[in-house]
C-alpha positions in Angstrom: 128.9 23.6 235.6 127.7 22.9 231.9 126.2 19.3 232.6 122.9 20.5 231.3 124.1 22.2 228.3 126.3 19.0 227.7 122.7 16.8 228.0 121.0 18.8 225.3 123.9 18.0 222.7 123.8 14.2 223.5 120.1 13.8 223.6 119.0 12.2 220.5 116.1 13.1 218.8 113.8 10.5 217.1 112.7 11.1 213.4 110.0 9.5 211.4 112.5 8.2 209.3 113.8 5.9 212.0 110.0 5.0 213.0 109.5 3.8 209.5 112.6 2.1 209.3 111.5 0.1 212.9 108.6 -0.7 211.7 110.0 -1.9 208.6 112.1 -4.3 210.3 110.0 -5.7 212.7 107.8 -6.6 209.5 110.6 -8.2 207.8 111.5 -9.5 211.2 107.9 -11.4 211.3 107.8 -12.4 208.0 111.2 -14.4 208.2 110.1 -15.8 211.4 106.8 -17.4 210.0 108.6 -18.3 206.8 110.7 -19.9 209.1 108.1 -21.9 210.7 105.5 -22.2 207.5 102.7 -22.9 209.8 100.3 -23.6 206.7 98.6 -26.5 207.8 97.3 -24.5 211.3 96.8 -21.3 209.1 94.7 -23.7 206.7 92.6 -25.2 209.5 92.2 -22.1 211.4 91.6 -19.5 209.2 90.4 -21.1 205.8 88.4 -24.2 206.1 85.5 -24.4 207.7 84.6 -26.4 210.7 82.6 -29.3 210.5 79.0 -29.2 211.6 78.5 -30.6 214.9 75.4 -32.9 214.7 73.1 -32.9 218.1 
């Protein structure tokens, strides 16, 4: 029986190329998404402005 032989041809083998190229996607793949959405007013008050002093 060959079945092992067979397996080693048809077993792919992952190259950095194709790593890169996920990862590249998945970027593009986010980016789109939040263009998408344009969450800038929650990305404004979350991230940039500051909160207000709380007064005690």
């Amino acid at each position: 029986m060959m079945t092992g032989g067979a397996l080693k041809l048809v077993k792919p083998k992952i190259q950095s190329a194709d790593i890169q190229a996920a990862a590249g996607w998945g970027v593009a793949a986010a980016a789109g998404a939040i263009w998408v959405v344009q969450p800038f007013d929650w990305i404004k008050k979350t991230f940039i402005d500051k909160p207000a002093p709380e007064d005690k």
